[in-house]
MARPALO-321871 format. One record per atom (N, C-alpha, C): y, z, x. Coordinates in pm, whole numbers, padded with zeros to 5 digits, always signed. Each point is the difference from the previous one (the first is absolute). Layout:
BEGIN
YZX...
***
This chain:
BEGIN
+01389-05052+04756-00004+00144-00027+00083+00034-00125+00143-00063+00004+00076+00033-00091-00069-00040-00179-00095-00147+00015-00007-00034-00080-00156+00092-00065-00063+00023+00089-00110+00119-00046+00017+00101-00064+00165+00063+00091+00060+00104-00058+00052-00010-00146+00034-00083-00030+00070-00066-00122-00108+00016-00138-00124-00118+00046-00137+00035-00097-00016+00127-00032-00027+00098+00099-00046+00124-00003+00072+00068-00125+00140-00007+00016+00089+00075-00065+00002-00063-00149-00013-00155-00044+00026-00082-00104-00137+00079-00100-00113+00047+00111-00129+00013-00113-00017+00146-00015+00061+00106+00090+00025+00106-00053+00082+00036-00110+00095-00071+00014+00096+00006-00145-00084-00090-00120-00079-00095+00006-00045-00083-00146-00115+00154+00003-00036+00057+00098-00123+00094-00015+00050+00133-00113+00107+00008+00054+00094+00111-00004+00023-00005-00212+00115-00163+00015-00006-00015-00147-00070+00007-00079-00161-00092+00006-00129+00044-00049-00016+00145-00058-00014+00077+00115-00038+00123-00043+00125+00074-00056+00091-00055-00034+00116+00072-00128-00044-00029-00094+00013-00154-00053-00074-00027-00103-00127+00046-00045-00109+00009+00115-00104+00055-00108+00033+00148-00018+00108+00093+00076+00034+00131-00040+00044-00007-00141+00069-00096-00050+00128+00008-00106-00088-00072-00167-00066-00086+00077-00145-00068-00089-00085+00158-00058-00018+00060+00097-00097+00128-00035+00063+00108-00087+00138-00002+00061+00081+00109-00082+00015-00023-00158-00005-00180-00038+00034-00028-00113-00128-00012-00069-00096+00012+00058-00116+00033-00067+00014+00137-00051-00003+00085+00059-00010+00126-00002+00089+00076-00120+00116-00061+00023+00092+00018-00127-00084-00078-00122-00017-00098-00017-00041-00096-00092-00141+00094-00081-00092+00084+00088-00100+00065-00049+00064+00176-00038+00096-00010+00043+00052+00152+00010+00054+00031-00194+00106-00141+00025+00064-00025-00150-00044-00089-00085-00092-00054+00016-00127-00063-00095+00089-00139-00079+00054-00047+00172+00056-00152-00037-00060-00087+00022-00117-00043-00078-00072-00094-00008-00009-00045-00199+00020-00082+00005-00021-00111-00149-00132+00052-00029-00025-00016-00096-00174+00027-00056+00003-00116-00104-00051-00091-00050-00035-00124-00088-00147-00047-00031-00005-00015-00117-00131-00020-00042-00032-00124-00115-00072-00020+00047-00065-00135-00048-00103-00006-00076+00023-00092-00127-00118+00017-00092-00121-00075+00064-00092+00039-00082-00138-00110-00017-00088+00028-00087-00038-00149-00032-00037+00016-00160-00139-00044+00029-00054+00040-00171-00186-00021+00001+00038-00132-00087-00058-00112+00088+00025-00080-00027-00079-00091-00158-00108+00061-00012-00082+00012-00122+00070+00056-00160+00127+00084+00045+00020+00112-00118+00153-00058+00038+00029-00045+00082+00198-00001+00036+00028+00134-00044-00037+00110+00029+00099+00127+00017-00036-00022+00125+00135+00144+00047+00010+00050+00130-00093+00068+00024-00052+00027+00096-00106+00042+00032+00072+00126+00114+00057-00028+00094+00031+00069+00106+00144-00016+00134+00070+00055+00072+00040-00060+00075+00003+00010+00095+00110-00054+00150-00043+00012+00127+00083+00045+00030+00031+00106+00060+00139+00097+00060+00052-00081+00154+00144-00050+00010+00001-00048+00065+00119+00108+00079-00005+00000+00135+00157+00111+00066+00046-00119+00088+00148+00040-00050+00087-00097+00103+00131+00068-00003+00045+00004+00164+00141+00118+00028+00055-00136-00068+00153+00075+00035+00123-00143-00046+00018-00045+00131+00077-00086+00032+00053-00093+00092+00094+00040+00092+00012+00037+00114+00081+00091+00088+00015-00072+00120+00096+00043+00092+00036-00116+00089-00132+00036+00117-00075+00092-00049-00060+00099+00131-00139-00108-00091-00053+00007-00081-00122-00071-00095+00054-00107-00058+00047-00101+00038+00060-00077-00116-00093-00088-00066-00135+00011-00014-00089-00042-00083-00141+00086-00002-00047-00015-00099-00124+00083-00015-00115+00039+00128-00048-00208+00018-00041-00009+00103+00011+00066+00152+00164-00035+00044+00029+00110+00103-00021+00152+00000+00019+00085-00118-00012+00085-00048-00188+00071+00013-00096-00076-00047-00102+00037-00008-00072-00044+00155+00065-00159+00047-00065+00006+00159+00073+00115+00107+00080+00030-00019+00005+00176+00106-00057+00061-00054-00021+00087-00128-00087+00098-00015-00126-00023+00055-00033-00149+00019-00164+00003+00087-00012+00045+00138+00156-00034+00065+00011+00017+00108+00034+00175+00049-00010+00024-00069+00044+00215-00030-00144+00048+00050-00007+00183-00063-00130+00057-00010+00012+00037-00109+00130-00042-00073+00003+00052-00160-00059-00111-00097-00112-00034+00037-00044-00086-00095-00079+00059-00120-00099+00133+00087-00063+00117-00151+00112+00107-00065+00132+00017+00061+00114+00057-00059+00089-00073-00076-00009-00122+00015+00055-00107-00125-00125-00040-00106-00097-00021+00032-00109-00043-00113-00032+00099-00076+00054+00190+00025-00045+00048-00080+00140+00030-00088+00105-00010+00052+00134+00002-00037+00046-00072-00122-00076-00125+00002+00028-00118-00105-00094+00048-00073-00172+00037+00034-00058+00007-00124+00004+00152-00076+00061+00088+00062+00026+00078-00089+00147-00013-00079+00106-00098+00055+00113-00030-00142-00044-00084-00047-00097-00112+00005-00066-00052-00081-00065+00032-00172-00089+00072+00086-00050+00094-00091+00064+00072-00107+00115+00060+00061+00103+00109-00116+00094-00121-00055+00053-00116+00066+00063-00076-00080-00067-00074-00116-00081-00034+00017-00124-00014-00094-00019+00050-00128+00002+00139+00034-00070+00092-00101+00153+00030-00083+00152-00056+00083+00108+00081-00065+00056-00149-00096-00040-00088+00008+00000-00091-00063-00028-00108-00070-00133+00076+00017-00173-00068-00124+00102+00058-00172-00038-00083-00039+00020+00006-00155-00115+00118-00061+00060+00032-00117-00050+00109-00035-00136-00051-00072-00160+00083+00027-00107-00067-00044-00072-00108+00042+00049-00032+00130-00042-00157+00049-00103+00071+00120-00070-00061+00042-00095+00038+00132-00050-00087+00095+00093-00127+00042+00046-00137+00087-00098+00079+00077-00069-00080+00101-00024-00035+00136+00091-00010+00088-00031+00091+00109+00136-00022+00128-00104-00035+00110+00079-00148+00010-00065-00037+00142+00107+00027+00157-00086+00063+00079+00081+00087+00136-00023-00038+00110+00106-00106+00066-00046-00024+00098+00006+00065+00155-00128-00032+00027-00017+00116+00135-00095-00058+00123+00093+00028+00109-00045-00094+00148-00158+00119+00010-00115-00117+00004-00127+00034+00031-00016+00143+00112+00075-00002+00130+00027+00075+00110+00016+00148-00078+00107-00005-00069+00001+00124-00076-00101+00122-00076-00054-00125-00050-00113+00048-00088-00115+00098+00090-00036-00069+00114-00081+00025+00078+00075+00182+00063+00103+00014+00008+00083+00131+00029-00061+00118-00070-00037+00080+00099-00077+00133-00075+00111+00071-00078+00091-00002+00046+00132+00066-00071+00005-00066-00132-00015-00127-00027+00012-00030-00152-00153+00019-00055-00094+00032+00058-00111-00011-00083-00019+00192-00038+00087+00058+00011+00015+00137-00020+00002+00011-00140+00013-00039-00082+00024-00050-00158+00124+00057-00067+00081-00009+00102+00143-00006-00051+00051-00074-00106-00066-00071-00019+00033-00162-00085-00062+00055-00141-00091+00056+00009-00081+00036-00176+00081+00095-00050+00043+00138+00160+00114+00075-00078+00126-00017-00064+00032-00145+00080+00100-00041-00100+00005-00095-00101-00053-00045-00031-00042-00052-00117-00057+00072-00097-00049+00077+00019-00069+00125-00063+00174+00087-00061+00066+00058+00096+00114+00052-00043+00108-00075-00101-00027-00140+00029+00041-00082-00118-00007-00043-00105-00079+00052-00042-00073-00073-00097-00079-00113-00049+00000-00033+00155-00046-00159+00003-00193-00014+00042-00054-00091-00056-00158+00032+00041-00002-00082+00071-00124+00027+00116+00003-00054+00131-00070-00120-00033-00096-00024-00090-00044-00182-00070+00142-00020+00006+00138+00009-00050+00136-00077-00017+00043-00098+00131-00086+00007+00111+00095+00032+00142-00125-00047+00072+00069-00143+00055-00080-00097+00047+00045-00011+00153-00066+00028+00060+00057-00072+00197-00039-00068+00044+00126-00111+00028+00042-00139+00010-00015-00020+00107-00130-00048+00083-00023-00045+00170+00045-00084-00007+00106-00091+00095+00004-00085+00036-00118-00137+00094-00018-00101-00022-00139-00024+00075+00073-00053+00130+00098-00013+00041+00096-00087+00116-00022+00126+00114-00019+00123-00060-00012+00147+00059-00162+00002+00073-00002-00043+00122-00158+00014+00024-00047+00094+00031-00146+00026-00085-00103+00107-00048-00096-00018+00131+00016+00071+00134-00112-00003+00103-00113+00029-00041-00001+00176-00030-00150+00077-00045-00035-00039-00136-00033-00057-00062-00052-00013-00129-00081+00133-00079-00101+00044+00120-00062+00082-00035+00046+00169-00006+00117+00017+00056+00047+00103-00008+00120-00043-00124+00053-00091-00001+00136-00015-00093-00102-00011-00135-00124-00021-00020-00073-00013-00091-00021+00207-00095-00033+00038+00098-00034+00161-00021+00125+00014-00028+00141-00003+00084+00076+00039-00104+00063-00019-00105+00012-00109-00041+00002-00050-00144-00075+00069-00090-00139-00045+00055-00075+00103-00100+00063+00171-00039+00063+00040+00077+00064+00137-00022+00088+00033-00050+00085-00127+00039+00114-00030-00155-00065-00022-00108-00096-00083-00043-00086-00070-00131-00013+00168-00096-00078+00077+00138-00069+00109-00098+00101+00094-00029+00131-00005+00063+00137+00041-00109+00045-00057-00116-00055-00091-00043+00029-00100-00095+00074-00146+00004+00102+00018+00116+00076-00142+00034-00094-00096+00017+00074-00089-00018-00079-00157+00010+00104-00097+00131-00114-00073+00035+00074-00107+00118+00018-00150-00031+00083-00046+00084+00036-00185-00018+00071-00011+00095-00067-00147+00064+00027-00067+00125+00049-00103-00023+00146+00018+00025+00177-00110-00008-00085-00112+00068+00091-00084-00023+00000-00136+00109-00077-00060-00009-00149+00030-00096-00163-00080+00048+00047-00177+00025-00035-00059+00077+00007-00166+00060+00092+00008+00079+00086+00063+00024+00110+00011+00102-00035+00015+00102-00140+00042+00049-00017+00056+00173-00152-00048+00043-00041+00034+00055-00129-00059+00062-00141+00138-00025+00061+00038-00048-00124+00148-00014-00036+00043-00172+00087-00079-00057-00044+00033-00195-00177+00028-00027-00093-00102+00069-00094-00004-00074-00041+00153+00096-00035+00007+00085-00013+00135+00074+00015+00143-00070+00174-00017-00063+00081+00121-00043-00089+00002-00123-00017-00106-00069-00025+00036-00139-00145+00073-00023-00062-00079+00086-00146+00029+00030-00026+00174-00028+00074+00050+00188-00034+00135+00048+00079+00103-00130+00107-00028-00020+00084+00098-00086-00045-00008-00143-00013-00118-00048-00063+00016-00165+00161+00044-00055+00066-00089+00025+00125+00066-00085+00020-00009-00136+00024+00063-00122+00003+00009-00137+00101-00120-00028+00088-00029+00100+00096-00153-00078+00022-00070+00125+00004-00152+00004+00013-00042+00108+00111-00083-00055+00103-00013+00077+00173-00086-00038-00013-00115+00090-00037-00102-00075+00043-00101+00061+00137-00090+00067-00031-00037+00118+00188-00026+00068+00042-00106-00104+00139-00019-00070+00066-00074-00041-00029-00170+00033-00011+00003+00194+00015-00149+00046-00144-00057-00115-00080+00066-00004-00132-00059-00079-00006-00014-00116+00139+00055-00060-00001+00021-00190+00112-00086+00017+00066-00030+00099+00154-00122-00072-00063-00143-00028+00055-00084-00076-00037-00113-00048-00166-00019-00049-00061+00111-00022-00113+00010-00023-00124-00084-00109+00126-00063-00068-00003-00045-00114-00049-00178+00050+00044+00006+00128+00037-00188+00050-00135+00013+00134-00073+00108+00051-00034-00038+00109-00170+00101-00037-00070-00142+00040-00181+00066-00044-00030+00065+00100+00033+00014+00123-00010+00099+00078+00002+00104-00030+00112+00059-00035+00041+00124-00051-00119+00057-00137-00004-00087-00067-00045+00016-00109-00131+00074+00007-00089-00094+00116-00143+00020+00025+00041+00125+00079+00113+00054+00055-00059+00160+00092+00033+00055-00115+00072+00037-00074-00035+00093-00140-00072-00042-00068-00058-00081-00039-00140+00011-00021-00126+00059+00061-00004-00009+00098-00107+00071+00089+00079+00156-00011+00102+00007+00025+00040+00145-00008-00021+00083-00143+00008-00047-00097-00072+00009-00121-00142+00036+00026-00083-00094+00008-00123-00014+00074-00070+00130+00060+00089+00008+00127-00023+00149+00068-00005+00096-00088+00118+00057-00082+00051+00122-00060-00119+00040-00101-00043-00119-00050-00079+00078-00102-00106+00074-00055-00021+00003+00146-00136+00123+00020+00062+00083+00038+00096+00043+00059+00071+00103+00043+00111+00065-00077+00009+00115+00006+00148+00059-00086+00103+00004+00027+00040-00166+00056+00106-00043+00034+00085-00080-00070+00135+00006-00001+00078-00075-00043+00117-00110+00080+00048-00121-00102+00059-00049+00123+00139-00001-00054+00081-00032+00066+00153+00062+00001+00047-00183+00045+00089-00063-00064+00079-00116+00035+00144+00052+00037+00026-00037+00126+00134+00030+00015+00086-00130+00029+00138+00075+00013+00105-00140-00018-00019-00103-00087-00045+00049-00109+00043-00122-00134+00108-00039-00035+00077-00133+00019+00125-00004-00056+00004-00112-00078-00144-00028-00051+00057-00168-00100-00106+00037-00126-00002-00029-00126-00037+00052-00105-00127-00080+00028-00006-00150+00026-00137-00047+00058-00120+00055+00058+00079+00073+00128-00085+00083+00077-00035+00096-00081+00061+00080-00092-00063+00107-00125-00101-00072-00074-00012-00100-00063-00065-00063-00036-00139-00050+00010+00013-00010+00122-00139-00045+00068-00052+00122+00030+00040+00114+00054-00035+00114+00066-00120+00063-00172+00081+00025-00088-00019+00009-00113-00151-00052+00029+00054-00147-00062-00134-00083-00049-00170+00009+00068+00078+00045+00149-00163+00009+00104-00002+00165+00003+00045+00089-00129-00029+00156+00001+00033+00089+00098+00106-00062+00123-00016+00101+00071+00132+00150-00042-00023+00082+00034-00028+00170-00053+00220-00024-00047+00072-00009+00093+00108+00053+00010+00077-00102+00096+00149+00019-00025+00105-00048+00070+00105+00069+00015+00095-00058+00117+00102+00070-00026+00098-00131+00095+00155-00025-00055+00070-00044+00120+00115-00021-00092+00132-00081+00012+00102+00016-00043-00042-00077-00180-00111-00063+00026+00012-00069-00128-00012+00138-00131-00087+00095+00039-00008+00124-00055+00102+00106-00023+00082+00012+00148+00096+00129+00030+00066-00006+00110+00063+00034+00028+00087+00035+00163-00002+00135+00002+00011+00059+00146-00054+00179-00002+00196-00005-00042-00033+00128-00051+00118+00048-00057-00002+00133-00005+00095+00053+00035+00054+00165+00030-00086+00085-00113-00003-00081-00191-00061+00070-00065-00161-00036-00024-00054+00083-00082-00195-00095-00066+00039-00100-00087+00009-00058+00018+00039-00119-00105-00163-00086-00017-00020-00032-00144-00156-00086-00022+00058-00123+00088-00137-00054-00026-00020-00170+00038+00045-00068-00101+00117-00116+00050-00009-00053-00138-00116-00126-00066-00003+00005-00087-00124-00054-00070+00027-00156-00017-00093-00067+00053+00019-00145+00018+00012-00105-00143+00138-00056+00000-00017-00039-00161-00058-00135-00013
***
């Protein structure tokens, strides 16, 4: 009895602690969106044909707190919240204004925005809040690309299809992160028709040493060119891998060999 009694009490208190933490987890969210403590960093990517910059990728990351002490932890509770359409619109509207407050004067970069698929589908964001602000910025909605993740699984196709299209006929354009990373790419690319497709890094590293790799950008080449699609290399970090990417035409890159996101727009640097 005593020892039942004992359990009982040991898991009300771990129950008990739990639910402080996610109280104190929530509160520091809340502050964090209240006082707009989140990092904003952006990352070049270049046309790999021309080596200018072409565009970049807005990245948000809080700082390091004993409550978040890494990004990761940080972004897996917000999944676990209901503030997941009160943070996605939170980031992309300081996105947006950080953007526009620190574009160089005369330049008209590409901002690529990344945004959990779930969202999109939200009647509340398809209100066109998003054109009004971009619109109030000065920024044109061709500038302003949304960054699906493909690891993010797309159930309805046919409804996530219509609304895209409703973003499109605002002018934004779409691209699906991650392509080879998950089991649903050829699917995603298919139903959505996305204007850039980013290939995962694991498929662009050593790219230079392995015909595997070689032959799926090739065929991915292949695909694109009936379509008004482009392809995006990510995680480049060896001048090789620029090299080859180059040589088989595909559209663009981006990874440290180019840039690291950085607080300001900084170009790509140009491969010597």
């Amino acid at each position: 009895m005593q020892q039942v009694l004992f359990s009982y009490i040991r898991s009300t208190h771990t129950k008990r602690e739990e639910e402080l933490l996610y109280y104190k987890k929530l509160f520091a969210l809340t502050k964090i969106m209240e006082e707009n403590q989140i990092n904003t960093f952006f990352q070049p990517i270049m046309d790999l044909q021309t080596t200018e910059t072409f565009a970049f990728e807005a990245l948000n990351r809080p700082s390091s707190t004993n409550v978040f002490p890494s990004a990761d932890a940080f972004f897996e509770f917000i999944g676990q919240t209901d503030r997941v359409f009160d943070f996605e619109c939170f980031c992309r509207n300081l996105t947006l204004k950080r953007f526009k407050s620190r574009l160089p004067d005369n330049e008209d970069y590409t901002l690529f925005i990344n945004i959990h698929p779930s969202v999109l589908l939200d009647k509340t964001y398809q209100s066109g809040e998003t054109l009004k602000l971009v619109t109030s910025l000065g920024i044109s909605p061709n500038q302003v690309v949304f960054e699906l993740t493909e690891r993010s699984a797309v159930t309805d196709f046919v409804e996530f299809e219509r609304v895209l299209s409703n973003y499109r006929a605002q002018g934004f354009r779409i691209a699906i992160d991650d392509v080879g990373s998950g089991y649903n790419s050829l699917k995603t690319l298919v139903y959505l028709k996305p204007e850039f497709i980013k290939v995962d890094g694991s498929l662009v590293r050593f790219i230079d040493h392995h015909k595997e790799q070689q032959q799926l950008f090739k065929m991915l080449m292949m695909y694109v060119q009936e379509l008004d699609t482009k392809i995006i290399a990510e995680g480049v970090e060896r001048l090789e891998e620029l090299e080859f990417l180059q040589e088989i035409g595909v559209h663009y890159a981006q990874g440290y060999a180019l840039g690291r996101p950085n607080h300001e727009i900084l170009q790509a640097k140009k491969p010597m």
